[in-house]
C-alpha positions in Angstrom: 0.0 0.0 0.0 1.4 3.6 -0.8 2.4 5.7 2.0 0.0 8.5 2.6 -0.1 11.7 4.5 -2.3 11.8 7.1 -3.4 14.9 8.7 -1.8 15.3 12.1 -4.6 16.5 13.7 -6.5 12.7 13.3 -3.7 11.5 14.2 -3.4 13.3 17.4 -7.6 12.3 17.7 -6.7 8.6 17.2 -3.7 8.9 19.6 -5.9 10.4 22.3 -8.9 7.6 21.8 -6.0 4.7 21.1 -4.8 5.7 25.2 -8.4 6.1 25.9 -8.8 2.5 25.0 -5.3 1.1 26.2 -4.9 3.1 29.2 -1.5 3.8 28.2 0.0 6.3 25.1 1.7 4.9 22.6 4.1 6.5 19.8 2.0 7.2 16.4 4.3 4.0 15.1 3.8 1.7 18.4 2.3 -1.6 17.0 -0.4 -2.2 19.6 -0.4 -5.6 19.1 3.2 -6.4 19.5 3.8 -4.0 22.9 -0.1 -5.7 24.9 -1.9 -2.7 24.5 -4.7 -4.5 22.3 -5.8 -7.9 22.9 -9.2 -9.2 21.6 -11.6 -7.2 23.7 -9.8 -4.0 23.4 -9.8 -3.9 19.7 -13.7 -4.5 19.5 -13.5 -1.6 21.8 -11.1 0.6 19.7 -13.3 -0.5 16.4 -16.8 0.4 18.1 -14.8 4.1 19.1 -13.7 4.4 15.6 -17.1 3.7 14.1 -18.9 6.0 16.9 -16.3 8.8 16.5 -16.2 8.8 12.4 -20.1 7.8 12.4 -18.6 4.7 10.3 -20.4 1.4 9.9 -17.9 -1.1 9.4 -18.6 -4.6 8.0 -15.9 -7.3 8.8 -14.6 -7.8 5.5 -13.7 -3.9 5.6 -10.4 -3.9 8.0 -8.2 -6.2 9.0 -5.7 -5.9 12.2 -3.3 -4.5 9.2 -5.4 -1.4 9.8 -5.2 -1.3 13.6 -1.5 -2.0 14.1 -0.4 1.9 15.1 -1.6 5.0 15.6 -0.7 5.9 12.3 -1.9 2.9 10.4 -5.4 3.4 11.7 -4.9 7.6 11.0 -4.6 6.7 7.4 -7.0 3.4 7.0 -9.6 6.4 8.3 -8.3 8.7 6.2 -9.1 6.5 3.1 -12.6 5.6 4.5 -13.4 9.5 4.9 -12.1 9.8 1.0 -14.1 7.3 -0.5 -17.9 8.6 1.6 
């Protein structure tokens, strides 16, 4: 996938509901995944956030944890969904 710029201010949005979530603040390049900050229940929570927050409605075959990996990965995967509504 091509690198993207993402606006800073969603990524400073996503960071804040990311710690929200997790409890703790990660870098915009943290994988969540790899350092415990997201296990199964706290990435339905993060997805439900993201869907309340963007006023998405996400089916399951429309992300994959590719999107939710970092800060920044899920900054851009939002930035494309906002692009293509």
């Amino acid at each position: 996938m091509a690198e993207m710029l993402v606006d800073p201010a969603l990524e400073s949005q996503i960071l804040r509901m990311v710690e929200s979530v997790t409890g703790i603040q990660p870098s915009l390049d943290d994988n969540l995944f790899e350092r415990g900050l997201v296990d199964s229940l706290k990435v339905v929570d993060l997805i439900l956030t993201l869907e309340e927050t963007f006023e998405l409605q996400l089916a399951q075959d429309e992300f994959s944890f590719d999107h939710l990996q970092s800060v920044r990965r899920i900054a851009q995967w939002i930035g494309e969904l906002r692009t293509r509504s």
